[in-house]
VOPAGU-2260 file (C-alpha; in pm, 1 decimal, decimal comma):
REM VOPAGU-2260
SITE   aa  ch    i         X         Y         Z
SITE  UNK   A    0    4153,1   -3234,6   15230,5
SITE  UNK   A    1    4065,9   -3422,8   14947,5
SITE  UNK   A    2    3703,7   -3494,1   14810,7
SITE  UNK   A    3    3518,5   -3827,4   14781,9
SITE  UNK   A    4    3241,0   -3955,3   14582,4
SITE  UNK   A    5    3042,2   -4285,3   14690,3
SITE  UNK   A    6    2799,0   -4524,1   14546,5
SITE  UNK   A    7    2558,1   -4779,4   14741,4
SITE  UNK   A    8    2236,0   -4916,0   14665,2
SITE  UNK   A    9    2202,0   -5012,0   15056,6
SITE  UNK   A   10    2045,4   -4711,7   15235,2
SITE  UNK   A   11    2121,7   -4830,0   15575,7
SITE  UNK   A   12    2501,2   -4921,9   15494,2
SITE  UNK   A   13    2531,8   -4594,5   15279,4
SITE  UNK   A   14    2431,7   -4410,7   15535,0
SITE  UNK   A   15    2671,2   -4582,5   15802,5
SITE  UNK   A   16    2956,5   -4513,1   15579,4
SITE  UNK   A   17    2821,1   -4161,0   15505,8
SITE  UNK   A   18    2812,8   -4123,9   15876,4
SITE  UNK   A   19    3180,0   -4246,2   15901,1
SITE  UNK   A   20    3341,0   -4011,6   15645,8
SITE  UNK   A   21    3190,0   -3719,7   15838,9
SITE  UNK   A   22    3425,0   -3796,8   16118,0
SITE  UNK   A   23    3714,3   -3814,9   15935,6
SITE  UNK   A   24    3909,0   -3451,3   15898,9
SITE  UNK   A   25    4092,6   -3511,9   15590,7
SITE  UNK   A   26    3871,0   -3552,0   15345,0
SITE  UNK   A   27    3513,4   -3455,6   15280,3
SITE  UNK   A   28    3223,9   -3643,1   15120,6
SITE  UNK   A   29    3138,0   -3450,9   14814,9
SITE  UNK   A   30    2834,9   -3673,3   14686,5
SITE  UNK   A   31    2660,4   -3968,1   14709,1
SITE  UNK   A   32    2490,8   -4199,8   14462,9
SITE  UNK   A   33    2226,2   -4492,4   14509,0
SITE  UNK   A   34    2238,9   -4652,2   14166,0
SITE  UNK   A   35    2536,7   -4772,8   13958,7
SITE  UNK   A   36    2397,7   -4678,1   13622,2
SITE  UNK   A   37    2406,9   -4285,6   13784,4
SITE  UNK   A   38    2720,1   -4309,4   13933,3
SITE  UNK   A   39    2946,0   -4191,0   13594,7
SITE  UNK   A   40    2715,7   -3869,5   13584,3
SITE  UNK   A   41    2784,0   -3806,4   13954,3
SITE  UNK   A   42    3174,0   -3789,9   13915,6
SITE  UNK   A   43    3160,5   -3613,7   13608,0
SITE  UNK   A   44    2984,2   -3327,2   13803,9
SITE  UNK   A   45    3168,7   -3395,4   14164,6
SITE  UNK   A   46    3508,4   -3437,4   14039,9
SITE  UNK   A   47    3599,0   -3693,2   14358,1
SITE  UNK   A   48    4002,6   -3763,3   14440,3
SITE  UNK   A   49    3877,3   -4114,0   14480,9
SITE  UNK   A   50    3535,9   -4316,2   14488,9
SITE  UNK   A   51    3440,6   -4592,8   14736,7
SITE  UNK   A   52    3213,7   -4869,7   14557,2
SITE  UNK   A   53    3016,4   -5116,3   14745,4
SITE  UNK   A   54    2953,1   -5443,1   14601,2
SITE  UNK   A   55    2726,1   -5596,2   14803,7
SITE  UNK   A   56    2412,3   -5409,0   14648,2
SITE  UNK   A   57    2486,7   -5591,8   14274,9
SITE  UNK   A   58    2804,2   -5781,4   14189,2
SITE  UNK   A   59    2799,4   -5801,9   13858,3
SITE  UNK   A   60    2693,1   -5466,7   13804,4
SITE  UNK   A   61    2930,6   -5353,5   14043,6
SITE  UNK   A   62    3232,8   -5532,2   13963,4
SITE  UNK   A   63    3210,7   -5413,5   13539,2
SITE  UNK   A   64    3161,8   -5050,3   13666,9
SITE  UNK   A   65    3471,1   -5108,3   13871,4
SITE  UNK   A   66    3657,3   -5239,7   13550,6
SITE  UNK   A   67    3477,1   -4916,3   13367,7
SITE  UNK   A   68    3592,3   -4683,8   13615,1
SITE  UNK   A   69    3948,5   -4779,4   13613,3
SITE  UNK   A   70    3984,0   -4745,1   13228,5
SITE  UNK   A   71    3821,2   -4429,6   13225,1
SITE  UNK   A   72    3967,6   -4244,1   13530,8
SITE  UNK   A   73    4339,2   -4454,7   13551,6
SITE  UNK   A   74    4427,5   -4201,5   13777,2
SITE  UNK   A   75    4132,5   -4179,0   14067,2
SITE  UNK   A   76    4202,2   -4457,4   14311,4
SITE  UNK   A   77    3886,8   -4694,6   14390,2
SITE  UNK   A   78    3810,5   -4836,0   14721,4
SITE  UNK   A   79    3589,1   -5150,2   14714,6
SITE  UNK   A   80    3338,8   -5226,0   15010,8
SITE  UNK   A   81    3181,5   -5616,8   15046,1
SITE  UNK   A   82    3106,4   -5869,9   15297,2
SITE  UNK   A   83    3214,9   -6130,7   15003,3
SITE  UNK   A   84    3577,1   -6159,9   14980,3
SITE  UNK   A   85    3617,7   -6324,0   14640,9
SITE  UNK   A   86    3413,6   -6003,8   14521,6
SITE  UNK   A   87    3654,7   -5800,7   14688,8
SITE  UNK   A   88    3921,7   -6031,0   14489,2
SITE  UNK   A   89    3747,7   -5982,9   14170,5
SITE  UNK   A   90    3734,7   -5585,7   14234,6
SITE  UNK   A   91    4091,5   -5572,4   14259,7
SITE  UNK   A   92    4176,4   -5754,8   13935,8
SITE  UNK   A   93    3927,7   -5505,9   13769,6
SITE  UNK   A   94    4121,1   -5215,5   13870,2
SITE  UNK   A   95    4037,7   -5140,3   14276,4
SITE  UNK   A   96    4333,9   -5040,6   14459,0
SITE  UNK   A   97    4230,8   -5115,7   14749,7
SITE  UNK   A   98    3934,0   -5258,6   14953,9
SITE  UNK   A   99    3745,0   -5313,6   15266,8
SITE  UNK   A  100    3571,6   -5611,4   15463,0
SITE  UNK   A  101    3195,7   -5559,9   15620,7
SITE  UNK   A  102    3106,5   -5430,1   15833,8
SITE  UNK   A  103    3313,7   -5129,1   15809,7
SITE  UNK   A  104    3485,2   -5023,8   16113,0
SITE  UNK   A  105    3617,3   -4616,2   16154,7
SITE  UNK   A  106    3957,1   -4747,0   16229,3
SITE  UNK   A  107    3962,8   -4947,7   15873,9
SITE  UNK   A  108    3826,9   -4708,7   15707,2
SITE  UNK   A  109    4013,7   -4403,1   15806,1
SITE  UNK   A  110    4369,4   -4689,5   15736,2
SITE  UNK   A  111    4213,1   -4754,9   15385,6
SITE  UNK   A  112    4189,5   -4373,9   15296,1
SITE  UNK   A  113    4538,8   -4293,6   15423,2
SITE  UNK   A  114    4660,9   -4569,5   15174,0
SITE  UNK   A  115    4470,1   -4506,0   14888,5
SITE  UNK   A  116    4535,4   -4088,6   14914,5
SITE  UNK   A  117    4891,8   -4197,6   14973,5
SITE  UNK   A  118    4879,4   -4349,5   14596,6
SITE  UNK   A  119    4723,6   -4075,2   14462,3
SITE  UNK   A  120    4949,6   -3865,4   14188,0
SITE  UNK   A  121    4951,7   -3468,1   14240,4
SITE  UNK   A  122    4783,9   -3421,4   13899,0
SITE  UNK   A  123    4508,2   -3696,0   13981,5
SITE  UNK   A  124    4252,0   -3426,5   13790,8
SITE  UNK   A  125    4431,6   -3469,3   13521,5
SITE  UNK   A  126    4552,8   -3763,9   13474,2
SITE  UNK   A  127    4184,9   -3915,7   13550,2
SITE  UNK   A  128    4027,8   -3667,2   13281,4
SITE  UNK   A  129    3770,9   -3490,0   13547,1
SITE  UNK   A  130    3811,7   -3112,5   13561,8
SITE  UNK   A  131    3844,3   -3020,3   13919,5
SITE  UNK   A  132    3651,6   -2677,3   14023,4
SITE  UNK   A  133    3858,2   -2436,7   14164,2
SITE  UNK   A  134    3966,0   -2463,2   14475,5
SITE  UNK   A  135    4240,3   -2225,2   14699,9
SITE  UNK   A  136    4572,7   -2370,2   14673,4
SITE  UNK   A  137    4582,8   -2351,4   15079,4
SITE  UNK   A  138    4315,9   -2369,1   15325,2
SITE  UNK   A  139    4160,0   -2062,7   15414,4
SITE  UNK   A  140    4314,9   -1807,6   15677,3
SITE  UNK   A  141    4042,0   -1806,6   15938,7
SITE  UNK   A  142    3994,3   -1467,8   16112,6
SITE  UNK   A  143    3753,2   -1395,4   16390,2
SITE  UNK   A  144    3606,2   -1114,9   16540,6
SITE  UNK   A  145    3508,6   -1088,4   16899,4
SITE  UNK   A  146    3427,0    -801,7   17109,2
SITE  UNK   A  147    3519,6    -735,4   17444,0
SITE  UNK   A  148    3165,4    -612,2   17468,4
SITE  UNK   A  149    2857,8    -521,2   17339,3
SITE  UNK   A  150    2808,5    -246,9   17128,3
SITE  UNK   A  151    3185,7    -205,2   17027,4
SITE  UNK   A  152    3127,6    -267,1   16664,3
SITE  UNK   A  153    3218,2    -612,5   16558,1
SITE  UNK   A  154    2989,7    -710,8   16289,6
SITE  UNK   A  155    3066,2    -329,0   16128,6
SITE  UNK   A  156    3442,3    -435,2   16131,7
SITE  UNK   A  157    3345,3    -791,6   16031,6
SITE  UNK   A  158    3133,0    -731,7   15722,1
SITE  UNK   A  159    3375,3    -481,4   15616,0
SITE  UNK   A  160    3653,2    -628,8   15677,3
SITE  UNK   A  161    3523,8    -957,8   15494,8
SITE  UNK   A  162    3422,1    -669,3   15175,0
SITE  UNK   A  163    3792,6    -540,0   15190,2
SITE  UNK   A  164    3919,2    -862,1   15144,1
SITE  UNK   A  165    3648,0   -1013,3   14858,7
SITE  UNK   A  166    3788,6    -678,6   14694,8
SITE  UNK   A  167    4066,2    -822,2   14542,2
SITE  UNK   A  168    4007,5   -1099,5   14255,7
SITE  UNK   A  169    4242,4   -1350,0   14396,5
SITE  UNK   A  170    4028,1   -1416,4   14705,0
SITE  UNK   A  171    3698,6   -1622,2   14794,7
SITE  UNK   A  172    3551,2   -1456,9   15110,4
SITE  UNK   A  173    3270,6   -1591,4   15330,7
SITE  UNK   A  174    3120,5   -1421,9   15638,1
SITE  UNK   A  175    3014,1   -1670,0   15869,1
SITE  UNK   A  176    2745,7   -1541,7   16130,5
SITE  UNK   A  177    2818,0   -1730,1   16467,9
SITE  UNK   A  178    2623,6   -1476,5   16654,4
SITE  UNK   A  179    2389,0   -1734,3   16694,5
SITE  UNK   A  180    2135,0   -1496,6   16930,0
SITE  UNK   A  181    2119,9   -1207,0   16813,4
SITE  UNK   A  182    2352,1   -1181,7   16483,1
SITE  UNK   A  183    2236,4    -940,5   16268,8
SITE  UNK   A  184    2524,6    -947,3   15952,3
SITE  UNK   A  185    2224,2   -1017,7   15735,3
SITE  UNK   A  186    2054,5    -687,6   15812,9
SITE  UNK   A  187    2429,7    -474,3   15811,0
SITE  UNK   A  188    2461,6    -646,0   15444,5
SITE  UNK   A  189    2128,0    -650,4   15230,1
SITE  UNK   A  190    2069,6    -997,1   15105,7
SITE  UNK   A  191    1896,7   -1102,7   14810,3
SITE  UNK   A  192    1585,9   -1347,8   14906,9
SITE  UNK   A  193    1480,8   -1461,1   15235,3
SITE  UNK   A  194    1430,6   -1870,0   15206,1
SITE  UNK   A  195    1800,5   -1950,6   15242,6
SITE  UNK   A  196    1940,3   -2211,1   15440,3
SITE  UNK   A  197    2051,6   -2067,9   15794,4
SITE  UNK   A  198    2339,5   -2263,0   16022,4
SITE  UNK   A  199    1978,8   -2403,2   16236,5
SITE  UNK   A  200    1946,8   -2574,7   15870,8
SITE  UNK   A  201    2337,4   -2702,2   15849,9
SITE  UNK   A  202    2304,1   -2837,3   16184,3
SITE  UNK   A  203    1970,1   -3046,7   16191,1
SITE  UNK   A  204    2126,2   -3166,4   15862,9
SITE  UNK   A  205    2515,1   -3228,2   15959,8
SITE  UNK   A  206    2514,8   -3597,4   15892,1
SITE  UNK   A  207    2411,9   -3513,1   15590,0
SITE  UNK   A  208    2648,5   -3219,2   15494,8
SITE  UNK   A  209    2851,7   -3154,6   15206,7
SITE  UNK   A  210    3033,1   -2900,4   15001,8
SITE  UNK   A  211    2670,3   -2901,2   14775,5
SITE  UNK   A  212    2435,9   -2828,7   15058,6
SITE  UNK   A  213    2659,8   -2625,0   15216,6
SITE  UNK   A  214    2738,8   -2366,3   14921,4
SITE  UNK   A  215    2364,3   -2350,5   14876,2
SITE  UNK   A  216    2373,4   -2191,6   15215,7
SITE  UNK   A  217    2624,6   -1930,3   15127,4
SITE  UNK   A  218    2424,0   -1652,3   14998,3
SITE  UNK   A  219    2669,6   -1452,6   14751,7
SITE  UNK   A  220    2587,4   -1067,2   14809,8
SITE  UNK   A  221    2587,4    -915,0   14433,1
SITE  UNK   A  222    2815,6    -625,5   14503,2
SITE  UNK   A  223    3112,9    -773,4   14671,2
SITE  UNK   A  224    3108,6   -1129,0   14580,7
SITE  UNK   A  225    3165,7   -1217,2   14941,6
SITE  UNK   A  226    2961,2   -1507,1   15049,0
SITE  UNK   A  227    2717,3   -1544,6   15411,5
SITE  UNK   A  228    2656,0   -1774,1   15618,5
SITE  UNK   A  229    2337,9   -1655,0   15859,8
SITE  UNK   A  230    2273,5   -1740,5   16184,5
SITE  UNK   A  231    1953,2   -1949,7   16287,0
SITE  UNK   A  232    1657,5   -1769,5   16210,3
SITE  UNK   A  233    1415,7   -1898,9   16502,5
SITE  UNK   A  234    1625,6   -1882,7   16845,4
SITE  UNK   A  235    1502,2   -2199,8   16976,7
SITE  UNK   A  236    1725,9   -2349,4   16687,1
SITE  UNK   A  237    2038,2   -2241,5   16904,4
SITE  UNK   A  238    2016,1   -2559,5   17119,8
SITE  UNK   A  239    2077,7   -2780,5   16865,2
SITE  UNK   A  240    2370,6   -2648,4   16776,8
SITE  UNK   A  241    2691,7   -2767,4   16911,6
SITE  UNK   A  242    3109,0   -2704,2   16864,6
SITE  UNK   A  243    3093,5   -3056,7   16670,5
SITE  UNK   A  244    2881,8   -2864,7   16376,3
SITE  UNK   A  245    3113,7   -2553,6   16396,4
SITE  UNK   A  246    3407,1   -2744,8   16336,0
SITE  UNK   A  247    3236,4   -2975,1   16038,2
SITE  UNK   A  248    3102,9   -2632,3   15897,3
SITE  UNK   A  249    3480,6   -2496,6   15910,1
SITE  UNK   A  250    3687,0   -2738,6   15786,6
SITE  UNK   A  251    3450,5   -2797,5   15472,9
SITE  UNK   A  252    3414,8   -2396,9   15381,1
SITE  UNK   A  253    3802,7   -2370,5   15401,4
SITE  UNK   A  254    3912,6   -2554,2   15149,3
SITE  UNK   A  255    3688,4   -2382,3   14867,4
SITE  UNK   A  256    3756,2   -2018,9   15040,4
SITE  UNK   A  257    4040,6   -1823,4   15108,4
SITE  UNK   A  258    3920,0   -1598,7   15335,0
SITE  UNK   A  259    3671,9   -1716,3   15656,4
SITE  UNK   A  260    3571,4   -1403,2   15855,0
SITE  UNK   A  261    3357,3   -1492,8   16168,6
SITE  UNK   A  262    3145,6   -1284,4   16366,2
SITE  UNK   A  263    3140,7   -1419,1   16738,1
SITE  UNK   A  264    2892,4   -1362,3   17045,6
SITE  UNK   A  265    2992,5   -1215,4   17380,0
SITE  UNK   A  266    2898,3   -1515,5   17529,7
SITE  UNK   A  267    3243,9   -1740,7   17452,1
SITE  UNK   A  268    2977,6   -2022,9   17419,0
SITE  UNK   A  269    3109,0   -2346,9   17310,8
SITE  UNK   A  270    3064,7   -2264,5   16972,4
SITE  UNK   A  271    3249,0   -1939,7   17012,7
SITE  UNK   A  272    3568,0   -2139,8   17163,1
SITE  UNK   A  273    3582,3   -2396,5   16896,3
SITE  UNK   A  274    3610,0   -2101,2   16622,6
SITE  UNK   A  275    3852,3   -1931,6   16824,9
SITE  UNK   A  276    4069,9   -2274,1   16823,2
SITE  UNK   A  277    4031,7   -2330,3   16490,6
SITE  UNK   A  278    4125,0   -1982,2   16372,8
SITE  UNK   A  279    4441,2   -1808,3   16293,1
SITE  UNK   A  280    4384,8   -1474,9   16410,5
SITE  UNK   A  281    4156,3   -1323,8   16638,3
SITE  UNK   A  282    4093,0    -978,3   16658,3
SITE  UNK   A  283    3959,3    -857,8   16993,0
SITE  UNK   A  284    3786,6    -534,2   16938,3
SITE  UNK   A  285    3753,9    -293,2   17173,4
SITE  UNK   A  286    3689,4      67,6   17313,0
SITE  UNK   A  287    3906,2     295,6   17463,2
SITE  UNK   A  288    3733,6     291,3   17788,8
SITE  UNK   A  289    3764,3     141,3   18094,3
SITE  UNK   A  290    3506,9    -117,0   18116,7
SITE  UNK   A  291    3609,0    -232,3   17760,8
SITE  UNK   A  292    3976,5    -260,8   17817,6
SITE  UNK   A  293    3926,7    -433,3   18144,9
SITE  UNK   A  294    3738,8    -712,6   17992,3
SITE  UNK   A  295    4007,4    -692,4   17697,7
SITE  UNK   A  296    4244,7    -796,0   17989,5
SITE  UNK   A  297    3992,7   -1059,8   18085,9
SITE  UNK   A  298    3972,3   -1234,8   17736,6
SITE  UNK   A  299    4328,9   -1222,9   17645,0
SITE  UNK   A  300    4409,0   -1414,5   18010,1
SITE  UNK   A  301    4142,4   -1665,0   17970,2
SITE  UNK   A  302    4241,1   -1727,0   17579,3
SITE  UNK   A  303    4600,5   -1763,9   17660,2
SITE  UNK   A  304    4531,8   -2072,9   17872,2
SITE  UNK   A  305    4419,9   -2240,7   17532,5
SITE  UNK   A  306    4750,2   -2353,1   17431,5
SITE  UNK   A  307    4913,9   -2040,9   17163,1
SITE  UNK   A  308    4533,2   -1846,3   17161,2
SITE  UNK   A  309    4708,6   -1587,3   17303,1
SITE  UNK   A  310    4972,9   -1544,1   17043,3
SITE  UNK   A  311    4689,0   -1525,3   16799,6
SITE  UNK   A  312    4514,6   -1231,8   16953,3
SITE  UNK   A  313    4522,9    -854,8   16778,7
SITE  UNK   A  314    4365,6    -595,6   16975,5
SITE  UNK   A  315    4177,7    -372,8   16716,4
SITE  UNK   A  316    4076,0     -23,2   16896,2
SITE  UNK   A  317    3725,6      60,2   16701,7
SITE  UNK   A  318    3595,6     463,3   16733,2
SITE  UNK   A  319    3903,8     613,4   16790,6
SITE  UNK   A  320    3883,1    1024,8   16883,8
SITE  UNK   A  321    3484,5     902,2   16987,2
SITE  UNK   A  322    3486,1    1170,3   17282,0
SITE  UNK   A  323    3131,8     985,1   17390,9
SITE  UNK   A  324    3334,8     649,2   17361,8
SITE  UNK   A  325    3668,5     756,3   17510,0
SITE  UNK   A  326    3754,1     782,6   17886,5
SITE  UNK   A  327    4040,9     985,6   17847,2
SITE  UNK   A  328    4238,3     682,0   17829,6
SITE  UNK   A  329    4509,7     709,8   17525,7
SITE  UNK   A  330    4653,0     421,8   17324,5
SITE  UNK   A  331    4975,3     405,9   17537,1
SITE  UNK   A  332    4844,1     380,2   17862,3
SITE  UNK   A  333    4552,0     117,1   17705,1
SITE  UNK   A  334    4884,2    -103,7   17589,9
SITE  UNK   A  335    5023,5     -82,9   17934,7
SITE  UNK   A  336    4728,5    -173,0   18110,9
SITE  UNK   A  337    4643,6    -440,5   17871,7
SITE  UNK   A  338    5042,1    -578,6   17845,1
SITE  UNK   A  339    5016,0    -591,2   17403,1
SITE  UNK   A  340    5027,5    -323,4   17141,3
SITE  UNK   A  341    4741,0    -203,3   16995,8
SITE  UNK   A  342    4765,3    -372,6   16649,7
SITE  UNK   A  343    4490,1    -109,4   16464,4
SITE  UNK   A  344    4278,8     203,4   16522,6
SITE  UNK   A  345    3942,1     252,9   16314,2
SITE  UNK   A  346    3877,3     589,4   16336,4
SITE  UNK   A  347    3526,1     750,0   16478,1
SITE  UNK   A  348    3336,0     793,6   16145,9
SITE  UNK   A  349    2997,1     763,7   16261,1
SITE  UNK   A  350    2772,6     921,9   15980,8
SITE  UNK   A  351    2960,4     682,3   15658,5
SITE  UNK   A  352    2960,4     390,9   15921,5
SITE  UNK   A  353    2530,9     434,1   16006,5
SITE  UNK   A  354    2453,9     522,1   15650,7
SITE  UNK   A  355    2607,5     218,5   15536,2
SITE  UNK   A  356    2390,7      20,0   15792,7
SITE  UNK   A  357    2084,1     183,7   15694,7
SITE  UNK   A  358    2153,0      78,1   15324,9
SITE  UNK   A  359    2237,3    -240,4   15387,8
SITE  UNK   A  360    2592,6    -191,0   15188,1
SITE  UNK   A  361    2925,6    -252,3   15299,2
SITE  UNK   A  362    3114,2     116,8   15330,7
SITE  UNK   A  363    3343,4     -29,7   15001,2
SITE  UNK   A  364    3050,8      61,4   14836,7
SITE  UNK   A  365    2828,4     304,7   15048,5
SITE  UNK   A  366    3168,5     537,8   15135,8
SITE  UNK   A  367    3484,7     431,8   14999,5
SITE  UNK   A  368    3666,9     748,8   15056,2
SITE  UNK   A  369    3553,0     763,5   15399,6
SITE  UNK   A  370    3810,8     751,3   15665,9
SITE  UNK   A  371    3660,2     370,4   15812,7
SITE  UNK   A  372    3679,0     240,7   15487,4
SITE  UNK   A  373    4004,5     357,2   15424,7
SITE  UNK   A  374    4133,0     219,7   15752,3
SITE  UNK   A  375    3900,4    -130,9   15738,9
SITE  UNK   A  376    4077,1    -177,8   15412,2
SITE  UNK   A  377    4453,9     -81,7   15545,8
SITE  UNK   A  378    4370,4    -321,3   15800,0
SITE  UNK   A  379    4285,4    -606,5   15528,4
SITE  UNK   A  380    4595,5    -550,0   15391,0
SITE  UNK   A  381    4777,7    -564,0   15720,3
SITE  UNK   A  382    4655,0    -896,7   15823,3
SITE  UNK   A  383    4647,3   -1088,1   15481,7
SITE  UNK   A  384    5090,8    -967,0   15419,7
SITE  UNK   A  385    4918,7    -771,5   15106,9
SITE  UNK   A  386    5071,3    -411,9   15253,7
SITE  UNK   A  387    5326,7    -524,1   15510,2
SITE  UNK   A  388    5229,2    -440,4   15878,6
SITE  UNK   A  389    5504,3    -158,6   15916,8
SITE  UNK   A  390    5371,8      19,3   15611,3
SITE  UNK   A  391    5024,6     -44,7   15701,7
SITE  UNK   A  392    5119,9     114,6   16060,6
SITE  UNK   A  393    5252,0     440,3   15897,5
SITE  UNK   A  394    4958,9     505,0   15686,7
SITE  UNK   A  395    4779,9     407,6   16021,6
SITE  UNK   A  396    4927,6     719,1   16182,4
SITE  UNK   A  397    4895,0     942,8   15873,9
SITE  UNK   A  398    4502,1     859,2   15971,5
SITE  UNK   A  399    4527,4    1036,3   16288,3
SITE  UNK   A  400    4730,9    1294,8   16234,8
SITE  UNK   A  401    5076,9    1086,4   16341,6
């Protein structure tokens, strides 16, 4: 996905182009600018793959920062934007690679973009002179947690797991809160303040969303580095969000984060389905009893009709050796009933697991010599290729005794 920056003194056509760019899924609109004069300053901070210059507000003006841009930034392609075509002419001799006729259609634009990110050299940032922020070299993995009921543990395994993995330097984790009800990852993990930006925010606001707003959502807990998105804080905020801002949301967090650990409802409301399509892994959490692993059954059936869902499922068995959770039922006969191995056991360690709740920390650093955290992290390491899943399995069983 690549980023771009645009400039146009029109509101109403900036905003129809702004509306545009949204749409398209390979590249995001990292900032805006109304005013020419500004519009150096703005890629100097945004660091854009390419800019897209309207003419139309002031030709002149327009057409010598087109010239300016191109001798400054040789590498960055521009795309000019006019109703005049001997402007559009004139942009091209000035540098403009390529250009666009108004009114803009999608079907132009998203043609223009393919050609000018086709020109564009791998070491653009360089070549142009703008220092590009770091960014993953790959998209993020996408993991998500869903429960096969209520009560089995998710968020626990989802902040925790999300803690594991911010652990290691190499990674960028957020922890997105699509419990949109009653998601409480904000109270399982102390946050500091209590004015941020919630998804209710991101969603009234998606026509206006980039990488900008959207980071100053994240709020960055102090002791892990992982990052959090919360759910809405007033529920009547729930209806006005759709799949359409899930899957915005998503595709612009995962190219500045390695790591996007989601926290689902029960529900499998559409917002639920389009973060289960979107991510690589699911892991269906569950208890070894019998209404649990019947609905485990349930889930994995009505995932597998979405196209290779199923493929992408990992049963995670939370409270293991809980007599109060158990039904008698052991591991083997759970795989059998449910037709797939249980991919990981999290041990019943109920006192490090509540105390960590009650302090609002993560159990890497409430209890990290406690048997959850040990397993949590085993897990991490099991699903990211860190520890490979055969090793990971061994000290699994060294957990529980073999």
């Amino acid at each position: 996905m690549h980023r771009i920056a645009i400039v146009d003194p029109n509101e109403a056509s900036r905003e129809s182009l702004r509306t545009m760019l949204l749409g398209v899924d390979f590249v995001w609109l990292e900032a805006e600018c109304a005013r020419y004069e500004y519009f150096f300053d703005v890629i100097q901070q945004s660091s854009p793959d390419l800019v897209v210059v309207s003419l139309d507000g002031d030709k002149p003006k327009a057409l010598g920062m087109v010239g300016q841009l191109a001798s400054e930034y040789p590498g960055m392609p521009i795309l000019t934007v006019s109703s005049d075509s001997q402007a559009l002419l004139q942009s091209l001799s000035r540098g403009a690679k390529h250009f666009l006729t108004s009114p803009v259609t999608l079907e132009d634009l998203v043609g223009a973009l393919r050609r000018s990110l086709h020109d564009l050299p791998a070491t653009t940032s360089e070549r142009a002179g703008v220092t590009a922020p770091s960014v993953p070299k790959q998209a993020a993995q996408i993991i998500s947690v869903l429960g096969s009921r209520g009560g089995v543990g998710c968020t626990g395994i989802a902040v925790n797991l999300a803690a594991s993995l911010a652990s290691w330097q190499e990674n960028a984790v957020a922890l997105i809160d699509l419990d949109l009800a009653m998601g409480d990852a904000d109270i399982a993990v102390e946050l500091p303040g209590n004015d941020n930006i919630s998804m209710g925010d991101l969603a009234r606001n998606i026509e206006r969303l980039d990488m900008n707003y959207l980071k100053r959502a994240l709020v960055k807990h102090p002791d892990t580095g992982m990052s959090i998105l919360r759910h809405p804080l007033e529920i009547h905020e729930i209806s006005g969000i759709h799949e359409g801002h899930v899957e915005r949301i998503l595709n612009l967090l995962k190219i500045s984060y390695s790591h996007l650990i989601l926290d689902l409802s029960k529900a499998l409301l559409p917002t639920d389905l389009m973060a289960l399509r979107m991510s690589n892994l699911v892991l269906l959490v569950a208890q070894l009893e019998l209404s649990s692993l019947r609905n485990v059954v349930r889930l994995i059936h009505s995932l597998s009709m979405e196209g290779d869902m199923g493929d992408r499922i990992r049963v995670v068995v939370n409270r293991a050796g809980s007599e109060s959770g158990d039904d008698g039922i052991t591991v083997k006969k759970a795989e059998e009933v449910i037709g797939k191995p249980i991919f990981w056991q999290v041990p019943n360690d109920s006192k490090p697991m509540l105390g960590s709740r009650v302090a609002g920390q993560p159990l890497i650093k409430f209890a990290p010599k406690s048997r959850a955290h040990q397993s949590l992290l085993g897990l991490a390491q099991a699903i990211t290729g860190k520890t490979p899943v055969a090793e990971a399995a061994a000290k699994k069983r060294g957990w529980f005794g073999g």
